[in-house]
gemmi code that builds the backbone of each chain (N, CA, C; Angstrom):
import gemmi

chains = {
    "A": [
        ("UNK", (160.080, 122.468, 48.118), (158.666, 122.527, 48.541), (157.790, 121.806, 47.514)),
        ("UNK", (156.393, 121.103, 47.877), (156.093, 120.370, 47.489), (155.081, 121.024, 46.345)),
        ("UNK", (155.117, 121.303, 45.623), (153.690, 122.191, 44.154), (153.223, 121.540, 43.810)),
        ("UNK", (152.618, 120.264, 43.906), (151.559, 120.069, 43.346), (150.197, 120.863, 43.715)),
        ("UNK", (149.440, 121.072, 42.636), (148.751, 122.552, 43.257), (146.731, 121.938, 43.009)),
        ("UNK", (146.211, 122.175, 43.713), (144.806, 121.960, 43.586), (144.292, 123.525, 43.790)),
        ("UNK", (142.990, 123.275, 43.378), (142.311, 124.695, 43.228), (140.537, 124.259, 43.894)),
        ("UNK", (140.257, 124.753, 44.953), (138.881, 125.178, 45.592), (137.938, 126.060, 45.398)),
        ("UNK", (136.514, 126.203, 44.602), (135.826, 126.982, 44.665), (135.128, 126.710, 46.436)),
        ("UNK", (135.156, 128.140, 46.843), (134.345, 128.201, 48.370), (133.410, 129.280, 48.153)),
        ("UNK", (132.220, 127.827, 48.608), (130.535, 128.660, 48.211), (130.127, 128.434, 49.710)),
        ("UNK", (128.535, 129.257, 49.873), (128.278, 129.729, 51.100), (127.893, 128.261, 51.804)),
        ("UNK", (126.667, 127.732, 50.803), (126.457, 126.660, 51.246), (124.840, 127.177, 51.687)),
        ("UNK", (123.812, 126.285, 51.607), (122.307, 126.610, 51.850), (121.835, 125.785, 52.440)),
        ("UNK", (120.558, 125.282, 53.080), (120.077, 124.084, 53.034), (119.130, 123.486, 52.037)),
        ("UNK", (119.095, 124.329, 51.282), (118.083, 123.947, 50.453), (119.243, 122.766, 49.051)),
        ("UNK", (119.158, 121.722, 48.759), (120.167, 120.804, 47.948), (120.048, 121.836, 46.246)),
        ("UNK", (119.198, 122.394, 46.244), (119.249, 123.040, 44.753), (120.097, 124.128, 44.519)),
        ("UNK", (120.859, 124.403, 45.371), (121.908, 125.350, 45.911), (122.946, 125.342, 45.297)),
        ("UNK", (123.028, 124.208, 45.401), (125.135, 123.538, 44.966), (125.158, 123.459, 43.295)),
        ("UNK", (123.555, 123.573, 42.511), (123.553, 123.374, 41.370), (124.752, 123.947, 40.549)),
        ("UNK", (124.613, 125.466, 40.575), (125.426, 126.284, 39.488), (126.892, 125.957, 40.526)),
        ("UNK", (127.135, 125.827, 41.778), (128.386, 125.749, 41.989), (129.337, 124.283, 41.479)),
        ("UNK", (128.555, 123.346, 41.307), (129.073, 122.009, 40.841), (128.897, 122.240, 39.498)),
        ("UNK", (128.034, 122.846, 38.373), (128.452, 123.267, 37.281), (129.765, 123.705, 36.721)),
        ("UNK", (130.486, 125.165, 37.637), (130.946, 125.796, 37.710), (132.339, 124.881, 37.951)),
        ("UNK", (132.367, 124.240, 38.905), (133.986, 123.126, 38.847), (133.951, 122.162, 38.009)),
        ("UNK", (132.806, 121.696, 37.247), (132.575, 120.575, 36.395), (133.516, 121.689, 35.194)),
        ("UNK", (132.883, 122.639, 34.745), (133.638, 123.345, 33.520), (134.736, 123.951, 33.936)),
        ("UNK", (135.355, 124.552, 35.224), (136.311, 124.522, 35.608), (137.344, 123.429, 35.186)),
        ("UNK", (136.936, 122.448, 35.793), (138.222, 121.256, 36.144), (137.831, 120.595, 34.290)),
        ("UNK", (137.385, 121.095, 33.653), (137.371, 120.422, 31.932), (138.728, 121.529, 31.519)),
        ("UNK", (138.258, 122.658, 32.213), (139.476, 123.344, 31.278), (140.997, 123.083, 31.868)),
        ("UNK", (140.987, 122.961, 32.927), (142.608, 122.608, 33.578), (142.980, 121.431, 33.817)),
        ("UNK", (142.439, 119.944, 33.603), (142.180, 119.125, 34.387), (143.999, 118.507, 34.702)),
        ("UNK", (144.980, 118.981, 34.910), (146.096, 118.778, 35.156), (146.062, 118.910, 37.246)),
        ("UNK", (144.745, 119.585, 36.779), (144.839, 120.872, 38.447), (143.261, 120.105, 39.213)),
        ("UNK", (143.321, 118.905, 40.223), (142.459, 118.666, 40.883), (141.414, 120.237, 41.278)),
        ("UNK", (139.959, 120.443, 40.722), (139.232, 120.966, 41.422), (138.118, 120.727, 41.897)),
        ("UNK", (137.511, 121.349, 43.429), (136.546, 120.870, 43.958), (136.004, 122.190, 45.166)),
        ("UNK", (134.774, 121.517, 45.145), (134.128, 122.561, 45.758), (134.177, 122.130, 47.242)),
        ("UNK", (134.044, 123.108, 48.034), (134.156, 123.466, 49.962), (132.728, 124.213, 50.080)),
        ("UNK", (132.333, 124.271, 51.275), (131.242, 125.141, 51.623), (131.575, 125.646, 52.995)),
        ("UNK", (131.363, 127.116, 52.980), (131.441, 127.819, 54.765), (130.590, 127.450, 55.810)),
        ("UNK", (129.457, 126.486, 55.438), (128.375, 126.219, 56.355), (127.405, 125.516, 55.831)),
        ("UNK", (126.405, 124.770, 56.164), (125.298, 124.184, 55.950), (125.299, 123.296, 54.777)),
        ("UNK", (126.597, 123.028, 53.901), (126.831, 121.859, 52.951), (127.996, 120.997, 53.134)),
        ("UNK", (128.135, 120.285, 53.082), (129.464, 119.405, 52.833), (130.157, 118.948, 51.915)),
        ("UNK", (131.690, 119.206, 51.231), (132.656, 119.503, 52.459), (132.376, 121.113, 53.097)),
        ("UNK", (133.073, 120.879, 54.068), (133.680, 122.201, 54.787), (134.835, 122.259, 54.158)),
        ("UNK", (135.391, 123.747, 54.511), (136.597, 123.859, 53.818), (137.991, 123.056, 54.354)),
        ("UNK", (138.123, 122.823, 55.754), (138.905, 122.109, 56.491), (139.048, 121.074, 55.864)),
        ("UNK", (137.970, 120.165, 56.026), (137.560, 118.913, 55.347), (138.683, 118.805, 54.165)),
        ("UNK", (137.985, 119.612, 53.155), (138.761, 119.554, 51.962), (140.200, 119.449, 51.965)),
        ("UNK", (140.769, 120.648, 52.558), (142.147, 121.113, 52.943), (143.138, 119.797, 53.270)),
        ("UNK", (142.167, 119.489, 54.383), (142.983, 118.026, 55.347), (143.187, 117.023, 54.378)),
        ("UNK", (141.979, 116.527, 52.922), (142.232, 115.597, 52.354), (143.015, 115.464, 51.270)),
        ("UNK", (142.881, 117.213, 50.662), (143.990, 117.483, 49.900), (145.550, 116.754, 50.118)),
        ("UNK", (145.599, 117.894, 51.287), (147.065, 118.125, 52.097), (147.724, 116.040, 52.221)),
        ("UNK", (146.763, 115.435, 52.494), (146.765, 114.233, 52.154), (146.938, 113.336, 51.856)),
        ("UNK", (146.986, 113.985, 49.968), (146.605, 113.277, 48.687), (148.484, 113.323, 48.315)),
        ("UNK", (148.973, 114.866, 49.309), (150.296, 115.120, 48.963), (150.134, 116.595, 47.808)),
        ("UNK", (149.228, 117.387, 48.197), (149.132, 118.845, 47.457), (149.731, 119.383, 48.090)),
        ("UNK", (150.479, 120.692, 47.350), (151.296, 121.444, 48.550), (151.140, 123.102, 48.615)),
        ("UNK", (150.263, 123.421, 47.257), (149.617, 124.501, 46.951), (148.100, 124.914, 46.617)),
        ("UNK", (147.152, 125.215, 47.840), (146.093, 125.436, 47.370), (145.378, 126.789, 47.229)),
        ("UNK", (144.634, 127.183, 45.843), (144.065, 128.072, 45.796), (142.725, 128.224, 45.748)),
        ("UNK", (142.293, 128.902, 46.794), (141.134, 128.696, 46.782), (140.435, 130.456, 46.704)),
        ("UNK", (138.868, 129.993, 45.677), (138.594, 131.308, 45.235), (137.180, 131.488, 45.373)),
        ("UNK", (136.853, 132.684, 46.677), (135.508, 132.827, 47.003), (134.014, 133.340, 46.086)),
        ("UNK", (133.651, 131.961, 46.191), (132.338, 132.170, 45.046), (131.075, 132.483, 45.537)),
        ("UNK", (131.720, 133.748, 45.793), (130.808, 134.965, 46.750), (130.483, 136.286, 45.603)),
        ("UNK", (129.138, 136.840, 45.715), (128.832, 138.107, 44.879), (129.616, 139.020, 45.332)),
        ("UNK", (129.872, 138.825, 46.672), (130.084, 140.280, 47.315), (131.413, 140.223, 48.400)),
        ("UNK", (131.697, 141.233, 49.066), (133.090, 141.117, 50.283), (131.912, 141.358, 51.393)),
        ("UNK", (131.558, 140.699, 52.063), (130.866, 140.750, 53.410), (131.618, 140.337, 54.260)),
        ("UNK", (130.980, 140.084, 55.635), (131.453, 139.859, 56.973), (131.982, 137.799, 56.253)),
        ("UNK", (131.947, 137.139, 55.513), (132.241, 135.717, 55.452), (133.459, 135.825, 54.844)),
        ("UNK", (133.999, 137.021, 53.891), (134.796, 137.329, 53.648), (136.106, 137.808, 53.693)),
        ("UNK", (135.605, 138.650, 55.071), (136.467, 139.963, 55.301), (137.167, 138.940, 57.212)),
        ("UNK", (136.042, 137.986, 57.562), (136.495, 137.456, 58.949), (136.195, 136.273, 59.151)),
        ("UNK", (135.394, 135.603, 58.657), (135.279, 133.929, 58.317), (136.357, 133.746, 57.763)),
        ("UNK", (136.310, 133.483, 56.782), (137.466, 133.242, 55.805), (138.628, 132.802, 56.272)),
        ("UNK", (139.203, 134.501, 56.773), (140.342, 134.656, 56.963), (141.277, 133.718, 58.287)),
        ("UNK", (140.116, 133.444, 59.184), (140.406, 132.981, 60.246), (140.426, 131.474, 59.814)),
        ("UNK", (139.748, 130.717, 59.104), (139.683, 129.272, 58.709), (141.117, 129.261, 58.013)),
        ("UNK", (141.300, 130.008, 57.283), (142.528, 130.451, 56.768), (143.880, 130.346, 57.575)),
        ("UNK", (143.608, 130.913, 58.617), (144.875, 131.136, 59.443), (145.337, 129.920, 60.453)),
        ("UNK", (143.699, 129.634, 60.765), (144.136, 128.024, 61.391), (144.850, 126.759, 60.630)),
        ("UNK", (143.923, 126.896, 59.469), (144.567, 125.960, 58.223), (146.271, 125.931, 57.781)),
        ("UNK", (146.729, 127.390, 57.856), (147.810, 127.547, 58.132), (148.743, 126.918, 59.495)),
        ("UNK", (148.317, 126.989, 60.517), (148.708, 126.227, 61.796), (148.825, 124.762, 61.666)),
        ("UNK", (147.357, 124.281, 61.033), (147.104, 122.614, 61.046), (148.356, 121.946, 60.147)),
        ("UNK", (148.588, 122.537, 58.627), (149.137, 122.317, 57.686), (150.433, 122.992, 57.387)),
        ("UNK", (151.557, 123.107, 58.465), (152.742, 124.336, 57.860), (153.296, 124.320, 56.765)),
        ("UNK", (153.350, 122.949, 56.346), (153.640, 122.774, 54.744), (153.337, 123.158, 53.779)),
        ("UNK", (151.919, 123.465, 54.087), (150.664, 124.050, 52.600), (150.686, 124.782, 52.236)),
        ("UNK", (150.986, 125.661, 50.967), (150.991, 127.309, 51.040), (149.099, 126.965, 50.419)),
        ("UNK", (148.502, 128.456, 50.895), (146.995, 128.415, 50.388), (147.421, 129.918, 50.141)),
        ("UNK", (146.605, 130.047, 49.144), (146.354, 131.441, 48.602), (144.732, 131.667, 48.313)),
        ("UNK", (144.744, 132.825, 48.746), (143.008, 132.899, 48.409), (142.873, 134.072, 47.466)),
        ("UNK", (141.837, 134.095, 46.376), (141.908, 135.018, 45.574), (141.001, 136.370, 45.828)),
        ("UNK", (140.550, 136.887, 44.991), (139.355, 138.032, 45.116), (137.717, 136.811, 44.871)),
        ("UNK", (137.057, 137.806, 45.217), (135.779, 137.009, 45.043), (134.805, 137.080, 43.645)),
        ("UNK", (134.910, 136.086, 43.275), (134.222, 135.963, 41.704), (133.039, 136.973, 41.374)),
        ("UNK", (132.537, 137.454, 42.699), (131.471, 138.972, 42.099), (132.127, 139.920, 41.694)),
        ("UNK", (133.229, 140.276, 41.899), (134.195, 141.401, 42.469), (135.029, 141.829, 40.938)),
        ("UNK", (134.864, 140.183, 40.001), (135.299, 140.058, 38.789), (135.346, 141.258, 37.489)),
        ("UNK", (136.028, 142.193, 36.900), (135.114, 142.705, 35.749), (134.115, 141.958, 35.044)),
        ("UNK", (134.822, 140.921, 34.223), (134.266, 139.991, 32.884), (132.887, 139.332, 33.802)),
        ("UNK", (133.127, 138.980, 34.891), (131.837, 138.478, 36.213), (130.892, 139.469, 36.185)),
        ("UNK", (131.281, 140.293, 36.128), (130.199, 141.755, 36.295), (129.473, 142.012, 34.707)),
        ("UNK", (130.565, 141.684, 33.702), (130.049, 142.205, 32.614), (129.008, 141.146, 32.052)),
        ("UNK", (129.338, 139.794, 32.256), (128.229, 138.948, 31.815), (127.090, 138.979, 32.940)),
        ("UNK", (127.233, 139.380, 34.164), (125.848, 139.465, 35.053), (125.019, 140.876, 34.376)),
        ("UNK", (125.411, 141.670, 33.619), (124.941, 142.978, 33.259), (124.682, 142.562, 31.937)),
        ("UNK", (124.937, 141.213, 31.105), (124.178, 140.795, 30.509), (122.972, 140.044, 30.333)),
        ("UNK", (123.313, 139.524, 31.673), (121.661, 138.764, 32.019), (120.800, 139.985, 31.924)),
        ("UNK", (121.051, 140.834, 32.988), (120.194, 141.856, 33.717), (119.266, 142.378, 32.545)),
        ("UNK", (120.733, 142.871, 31.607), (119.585, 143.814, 30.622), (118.308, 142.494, 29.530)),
        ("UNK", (119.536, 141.209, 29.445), (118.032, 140.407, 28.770), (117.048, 140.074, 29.405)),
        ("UNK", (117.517, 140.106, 30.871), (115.549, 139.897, 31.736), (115.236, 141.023, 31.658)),
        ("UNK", (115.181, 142.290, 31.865), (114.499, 143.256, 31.314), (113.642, 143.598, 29.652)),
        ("UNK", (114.261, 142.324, 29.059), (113.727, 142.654, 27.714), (114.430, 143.428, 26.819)),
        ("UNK", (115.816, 143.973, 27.681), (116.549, 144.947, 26.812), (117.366, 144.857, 25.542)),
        ("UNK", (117.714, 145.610, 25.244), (118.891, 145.471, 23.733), (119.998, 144.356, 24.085)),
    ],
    "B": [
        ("UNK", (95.971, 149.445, 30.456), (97.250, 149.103, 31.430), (98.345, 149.690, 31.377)),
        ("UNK", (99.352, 149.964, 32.904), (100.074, 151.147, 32.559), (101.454, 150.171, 32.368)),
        ("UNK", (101.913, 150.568, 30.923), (102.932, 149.544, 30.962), (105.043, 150.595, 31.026)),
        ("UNK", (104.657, 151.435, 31.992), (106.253, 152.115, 31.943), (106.826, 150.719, 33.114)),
        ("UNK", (107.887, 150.739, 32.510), (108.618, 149.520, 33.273), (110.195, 150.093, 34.036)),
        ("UNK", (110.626, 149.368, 35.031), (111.267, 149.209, 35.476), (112.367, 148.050, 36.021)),
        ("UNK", (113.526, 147.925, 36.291), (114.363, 146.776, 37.125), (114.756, 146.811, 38.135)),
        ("UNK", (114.574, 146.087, 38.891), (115.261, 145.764, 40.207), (116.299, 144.406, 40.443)),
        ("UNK", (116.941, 145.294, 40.383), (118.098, 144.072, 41.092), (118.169, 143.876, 42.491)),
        ("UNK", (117.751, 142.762, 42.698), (117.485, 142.332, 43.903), (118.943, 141.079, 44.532)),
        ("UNK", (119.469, 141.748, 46.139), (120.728, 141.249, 46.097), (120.718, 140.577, 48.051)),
        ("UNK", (121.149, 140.165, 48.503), (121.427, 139.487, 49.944), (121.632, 140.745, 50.576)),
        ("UNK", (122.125, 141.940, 50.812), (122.769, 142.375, 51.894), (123.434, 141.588, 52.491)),
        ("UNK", (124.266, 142.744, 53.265), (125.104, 142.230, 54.659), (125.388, 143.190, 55.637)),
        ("UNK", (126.372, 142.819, 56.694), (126.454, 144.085, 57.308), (127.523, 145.150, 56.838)),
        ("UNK", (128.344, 143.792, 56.685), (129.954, 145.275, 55.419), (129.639, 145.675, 54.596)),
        ("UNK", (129.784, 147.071, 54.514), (129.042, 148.212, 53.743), (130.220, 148.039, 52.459)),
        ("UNK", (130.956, 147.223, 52.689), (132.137, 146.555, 51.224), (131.184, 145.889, 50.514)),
        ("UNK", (130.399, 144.936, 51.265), (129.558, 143.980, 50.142), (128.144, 144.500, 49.113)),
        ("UNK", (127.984, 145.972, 49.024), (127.452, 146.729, 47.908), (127.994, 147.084, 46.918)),
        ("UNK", (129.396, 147.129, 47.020), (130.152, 147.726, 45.809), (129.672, 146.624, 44.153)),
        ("UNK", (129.758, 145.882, 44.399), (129.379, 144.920, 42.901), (128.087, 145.089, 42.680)),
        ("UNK", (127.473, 144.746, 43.526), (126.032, 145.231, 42.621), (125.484, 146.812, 42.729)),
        ("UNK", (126.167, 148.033, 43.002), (125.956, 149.077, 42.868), (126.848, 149.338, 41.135)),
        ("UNK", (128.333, 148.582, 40.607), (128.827, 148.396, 39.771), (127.911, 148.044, 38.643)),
        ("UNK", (126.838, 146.785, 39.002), (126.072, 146.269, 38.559), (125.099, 146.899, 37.607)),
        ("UNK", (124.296, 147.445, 38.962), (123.411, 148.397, 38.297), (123.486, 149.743, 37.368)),
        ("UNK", (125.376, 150.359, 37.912), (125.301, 151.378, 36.689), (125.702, 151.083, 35.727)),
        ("UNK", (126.571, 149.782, 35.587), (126.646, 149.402, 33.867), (125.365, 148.670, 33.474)),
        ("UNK", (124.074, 147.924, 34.198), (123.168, 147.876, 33.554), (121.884, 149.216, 33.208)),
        ("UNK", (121.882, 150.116, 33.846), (121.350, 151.008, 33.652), (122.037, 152.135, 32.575)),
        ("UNK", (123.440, 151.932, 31.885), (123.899, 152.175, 30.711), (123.827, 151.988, 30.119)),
        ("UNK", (122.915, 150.570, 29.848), (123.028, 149.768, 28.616), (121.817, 149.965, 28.306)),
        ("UNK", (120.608, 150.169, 29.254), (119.208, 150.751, 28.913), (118.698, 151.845, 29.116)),
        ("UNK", (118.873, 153.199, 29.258), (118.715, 153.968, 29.976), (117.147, 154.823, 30.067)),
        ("UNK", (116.497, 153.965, 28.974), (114.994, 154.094, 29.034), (114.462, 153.748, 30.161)),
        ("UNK", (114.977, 152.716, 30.855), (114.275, 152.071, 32.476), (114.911, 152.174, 33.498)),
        ("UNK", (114.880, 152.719, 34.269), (114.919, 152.630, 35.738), (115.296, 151.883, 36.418)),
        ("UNK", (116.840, 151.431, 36.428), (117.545, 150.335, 37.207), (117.933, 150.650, 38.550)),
        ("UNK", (117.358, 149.882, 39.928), (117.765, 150.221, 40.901), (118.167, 148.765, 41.593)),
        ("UNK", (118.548, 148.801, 42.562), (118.671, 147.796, 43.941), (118.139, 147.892, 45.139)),
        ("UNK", (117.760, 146.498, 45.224), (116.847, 146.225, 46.212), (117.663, 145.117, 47.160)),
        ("UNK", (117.332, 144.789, 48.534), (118.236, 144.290, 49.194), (116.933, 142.982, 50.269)),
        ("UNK", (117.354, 141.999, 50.564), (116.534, 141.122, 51.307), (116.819, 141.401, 52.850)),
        ("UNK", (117.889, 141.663, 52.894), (117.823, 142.467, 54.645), (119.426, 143.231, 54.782)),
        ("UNK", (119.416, 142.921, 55.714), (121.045, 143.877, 56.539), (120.868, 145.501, 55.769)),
        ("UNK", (120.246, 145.606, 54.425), (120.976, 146.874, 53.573), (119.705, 147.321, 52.876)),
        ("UNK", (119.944, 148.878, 53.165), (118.496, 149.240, 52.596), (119.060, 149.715, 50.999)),
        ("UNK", (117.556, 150.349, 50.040), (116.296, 150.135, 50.666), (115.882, 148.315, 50.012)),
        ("UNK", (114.992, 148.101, 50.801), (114.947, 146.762, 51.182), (113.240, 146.515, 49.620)),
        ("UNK", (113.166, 145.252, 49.631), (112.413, 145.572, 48.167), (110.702, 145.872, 48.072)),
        ("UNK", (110.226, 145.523, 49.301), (108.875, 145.978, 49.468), (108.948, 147.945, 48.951)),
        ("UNK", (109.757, 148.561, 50.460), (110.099, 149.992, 49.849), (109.735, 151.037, 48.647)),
        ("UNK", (111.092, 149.852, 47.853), (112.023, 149.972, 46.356), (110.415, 149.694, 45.621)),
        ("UNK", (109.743, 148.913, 45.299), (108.495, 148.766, 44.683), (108.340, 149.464, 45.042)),
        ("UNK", (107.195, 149.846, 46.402), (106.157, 151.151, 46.471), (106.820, 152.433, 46.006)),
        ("UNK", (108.225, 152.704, 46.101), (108.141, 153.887, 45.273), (107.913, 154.156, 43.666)),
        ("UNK", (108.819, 152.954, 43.265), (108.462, 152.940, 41.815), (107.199, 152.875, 41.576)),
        ("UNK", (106.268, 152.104, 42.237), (104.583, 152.372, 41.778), (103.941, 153.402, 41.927)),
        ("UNK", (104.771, 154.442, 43.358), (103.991, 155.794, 43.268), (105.058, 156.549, 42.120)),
        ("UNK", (105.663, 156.627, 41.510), (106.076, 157.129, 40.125), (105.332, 156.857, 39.001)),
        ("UNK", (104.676, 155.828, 39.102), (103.791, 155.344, 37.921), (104.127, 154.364, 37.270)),
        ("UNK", (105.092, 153.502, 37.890), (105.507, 152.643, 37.503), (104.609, 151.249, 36.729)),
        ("UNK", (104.444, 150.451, 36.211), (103.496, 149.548, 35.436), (103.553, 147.931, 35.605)),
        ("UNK", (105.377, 148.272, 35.510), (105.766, 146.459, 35.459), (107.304, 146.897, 35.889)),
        ("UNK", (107.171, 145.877, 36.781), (108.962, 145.822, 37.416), (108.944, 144.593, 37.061)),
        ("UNK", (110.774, 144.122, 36.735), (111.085, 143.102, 36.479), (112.245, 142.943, 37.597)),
        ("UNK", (112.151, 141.583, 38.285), (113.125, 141.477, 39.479), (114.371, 140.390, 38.866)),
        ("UNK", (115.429, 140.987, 39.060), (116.315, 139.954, 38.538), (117.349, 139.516, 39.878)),
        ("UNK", (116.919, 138.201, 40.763), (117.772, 137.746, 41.812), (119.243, 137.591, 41.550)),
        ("UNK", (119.741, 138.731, 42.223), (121.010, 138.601, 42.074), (122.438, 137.493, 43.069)),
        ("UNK", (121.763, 136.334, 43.026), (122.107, 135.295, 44.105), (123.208, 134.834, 42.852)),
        ("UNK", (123.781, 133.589, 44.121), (124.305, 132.417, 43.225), (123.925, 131.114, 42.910)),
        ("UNK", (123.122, 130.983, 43.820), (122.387, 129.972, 43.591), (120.852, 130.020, 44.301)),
        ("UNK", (119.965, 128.778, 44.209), (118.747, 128.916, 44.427), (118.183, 128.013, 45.922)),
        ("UNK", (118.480, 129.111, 47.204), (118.239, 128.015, 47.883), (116.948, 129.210, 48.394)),
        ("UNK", (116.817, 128.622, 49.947), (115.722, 129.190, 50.575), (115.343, 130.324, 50.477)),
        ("UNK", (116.447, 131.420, 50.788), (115.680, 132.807, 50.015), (115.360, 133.501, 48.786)),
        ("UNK", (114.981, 132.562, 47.366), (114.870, 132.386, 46.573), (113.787, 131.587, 46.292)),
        ("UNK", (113.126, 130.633, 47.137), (112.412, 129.378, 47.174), (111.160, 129.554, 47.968)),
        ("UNK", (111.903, 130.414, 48.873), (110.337, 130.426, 50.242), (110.369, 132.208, 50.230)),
        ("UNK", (111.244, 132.965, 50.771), (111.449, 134.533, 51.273), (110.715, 135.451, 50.113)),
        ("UNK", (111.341, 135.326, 48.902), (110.930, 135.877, 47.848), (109.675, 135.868, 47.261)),
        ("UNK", (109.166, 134.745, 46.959), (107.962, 134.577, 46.461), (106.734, 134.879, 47.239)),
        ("UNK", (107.608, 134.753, 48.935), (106.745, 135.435, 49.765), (106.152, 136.941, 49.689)),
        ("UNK", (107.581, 137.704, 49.488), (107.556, 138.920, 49.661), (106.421, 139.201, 47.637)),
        ("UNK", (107.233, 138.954, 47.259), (105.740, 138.749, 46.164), (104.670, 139.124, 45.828)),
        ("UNK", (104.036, 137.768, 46.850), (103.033, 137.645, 46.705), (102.498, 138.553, 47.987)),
        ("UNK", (102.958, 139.378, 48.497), (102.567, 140.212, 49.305), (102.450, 141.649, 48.437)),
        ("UNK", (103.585, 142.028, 47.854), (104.035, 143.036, 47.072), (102.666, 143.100, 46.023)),
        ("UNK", (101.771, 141.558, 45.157), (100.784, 141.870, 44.631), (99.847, 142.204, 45.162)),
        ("UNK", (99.405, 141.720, 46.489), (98.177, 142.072, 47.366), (98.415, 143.878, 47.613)),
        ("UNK", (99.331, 144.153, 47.785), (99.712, 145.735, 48.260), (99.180, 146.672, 46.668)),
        ("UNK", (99.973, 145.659, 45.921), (100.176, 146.429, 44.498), (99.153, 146.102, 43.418)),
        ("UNK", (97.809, 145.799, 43.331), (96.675, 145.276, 42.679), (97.439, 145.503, 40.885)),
        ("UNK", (97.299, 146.681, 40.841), (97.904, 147.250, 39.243), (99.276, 146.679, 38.883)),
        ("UNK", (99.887, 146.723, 39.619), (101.288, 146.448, 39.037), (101.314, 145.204, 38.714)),
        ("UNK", (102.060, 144.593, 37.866), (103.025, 143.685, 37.523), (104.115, 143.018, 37.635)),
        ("UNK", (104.642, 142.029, 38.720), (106.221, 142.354, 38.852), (106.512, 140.513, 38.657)),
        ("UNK", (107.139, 140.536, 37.705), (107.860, 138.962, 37.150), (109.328, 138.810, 37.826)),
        ("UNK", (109.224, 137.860, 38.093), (110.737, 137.257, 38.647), (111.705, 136.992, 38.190)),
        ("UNK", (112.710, 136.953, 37.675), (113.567, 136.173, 37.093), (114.670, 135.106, 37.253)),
        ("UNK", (114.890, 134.605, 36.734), (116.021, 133.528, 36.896), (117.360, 134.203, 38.086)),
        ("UNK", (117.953, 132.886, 39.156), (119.102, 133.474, 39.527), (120.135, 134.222, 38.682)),
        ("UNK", (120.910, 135.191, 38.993), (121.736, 135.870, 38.363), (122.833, 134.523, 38.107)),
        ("UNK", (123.429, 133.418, 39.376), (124.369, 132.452, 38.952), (124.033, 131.516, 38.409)),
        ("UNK", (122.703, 131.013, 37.687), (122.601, 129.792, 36.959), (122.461, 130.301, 35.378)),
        ("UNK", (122.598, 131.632, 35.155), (122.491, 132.145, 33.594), (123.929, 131.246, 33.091)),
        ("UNK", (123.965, 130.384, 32.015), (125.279, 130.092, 31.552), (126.248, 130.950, 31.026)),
        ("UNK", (125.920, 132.175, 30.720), (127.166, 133.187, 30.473), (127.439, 133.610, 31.627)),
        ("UNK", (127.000, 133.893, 33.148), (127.981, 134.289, 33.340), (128.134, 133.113, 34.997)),
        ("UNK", (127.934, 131.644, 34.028), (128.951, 130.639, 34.683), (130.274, 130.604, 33.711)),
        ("UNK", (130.185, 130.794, 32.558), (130.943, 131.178, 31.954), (132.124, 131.814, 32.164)),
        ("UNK", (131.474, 133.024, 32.561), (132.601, 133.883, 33.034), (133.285, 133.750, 34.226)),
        ("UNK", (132.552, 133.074, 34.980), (132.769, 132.477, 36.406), (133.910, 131.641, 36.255)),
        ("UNK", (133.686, 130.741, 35.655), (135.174, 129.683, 34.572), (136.279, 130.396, 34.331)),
        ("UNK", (136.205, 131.193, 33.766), (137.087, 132.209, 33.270), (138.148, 132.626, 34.377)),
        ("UNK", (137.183, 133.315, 35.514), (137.563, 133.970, 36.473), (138.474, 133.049, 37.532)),
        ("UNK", (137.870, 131.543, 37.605), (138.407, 130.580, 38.482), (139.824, 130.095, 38.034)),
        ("UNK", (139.831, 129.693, 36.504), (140.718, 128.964, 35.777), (142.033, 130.292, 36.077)),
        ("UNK", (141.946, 131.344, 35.712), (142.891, 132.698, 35.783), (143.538, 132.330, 37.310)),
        ("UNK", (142.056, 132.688, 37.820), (143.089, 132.460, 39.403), (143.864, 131.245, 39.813)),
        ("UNK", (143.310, 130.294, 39.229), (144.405, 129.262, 39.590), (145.697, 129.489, 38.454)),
        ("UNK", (145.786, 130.370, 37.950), (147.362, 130.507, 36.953), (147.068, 129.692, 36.079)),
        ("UNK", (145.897, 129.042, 35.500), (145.608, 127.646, 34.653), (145.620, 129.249, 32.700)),
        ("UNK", (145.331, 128.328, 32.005), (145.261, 128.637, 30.776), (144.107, 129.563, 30.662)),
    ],
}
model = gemmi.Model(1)
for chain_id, residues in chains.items():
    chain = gemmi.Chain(chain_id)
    for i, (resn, *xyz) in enumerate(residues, 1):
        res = gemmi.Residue()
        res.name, res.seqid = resn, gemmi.SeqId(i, " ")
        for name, pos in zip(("N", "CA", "C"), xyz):
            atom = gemmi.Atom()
            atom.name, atom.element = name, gemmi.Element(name[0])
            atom.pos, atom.b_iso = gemmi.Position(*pos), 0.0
            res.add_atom(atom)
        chain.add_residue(res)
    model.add_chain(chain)
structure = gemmi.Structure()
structure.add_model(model)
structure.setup_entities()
């Protein structure tokens, strides 16, 4: 089986273009620390790529493992049934591909513990 | 001027009653770390209580100055137009009070940071 492996952050996607800021940050310092490991960002809606998109060009390039990891605060309905279903087709389109999807970067401890560091310095706190 | 203060973490809702768990996490390790102020959550729809509410009660407590910290990932329309709306409504309601905005919770660099962290792990990277 084929491992060469790429890695997907999947963000919601807005219309507003100031949106994608911290998520293209976020694979810019991503893909500095691994750069052995193609990464790139997908969006569920209203940005481009879509996640398909991505998948198809990967799958492509000749990747044969993708992980992709929802850069979501929370497990909502995009999570729990979007997702999963883009997921399952992607599986159909691509039988070759293994995709793995992870937990969602809110869901993180160390994610939680530096957002509870913002929190308390906008409050002014200790 | 009455200056007892408070935080609100202010977060998207949804309809899966799964997608509260992190920022309910949120708020009790930030309300550990200060426990002089009054850390609650506030929600922009699907999930109460919703943040007009969440203010008027804290102001009938005696509240002075709330500080809102958007708990998004990035900065698109409900951040840009929704919020500042609700606002500037929240001051017309609230003459006395005080309530400052703060930066998205995902463009703080610590916890894109940690976001890195969290991505690089899941891809099995270093």
């Amino acid at each position: 089986m084929n491992q060469r492996k790429a890695l997907i952050l999947f963000a919601h996607g807005a219309r507003a273009a100031t949106w994608a800021a911290p998520f293209e940050r976020l694979r810019d310092l991503t893909q500095e620390r691994m750069p052995q490991v193609p990464v790139s960002l997908a969006f569920l809606e209203l940005m481009e790529p879509r996640l398909p998109a991505r998948v198809a060009a990967l799958a492509a390039e000749g990747i044969g493992h993708i992980t992709v990891v929802p850069v979501f605060l929370g497990v909502g309905g995009h999570l729990l049934r979007d997702l999963p279903l883009i997921v399952e087709q992607l599986g159909r389109d691509h039988p070759g591909l293994a995709i793995e999807v992870a937990g969602a970067v809110g869901e993180d401890p160390g994610v939680i513990d530096a957002m509870t560091d913002y929190c308390v310095k906008s409050a002014g706190g200790a």
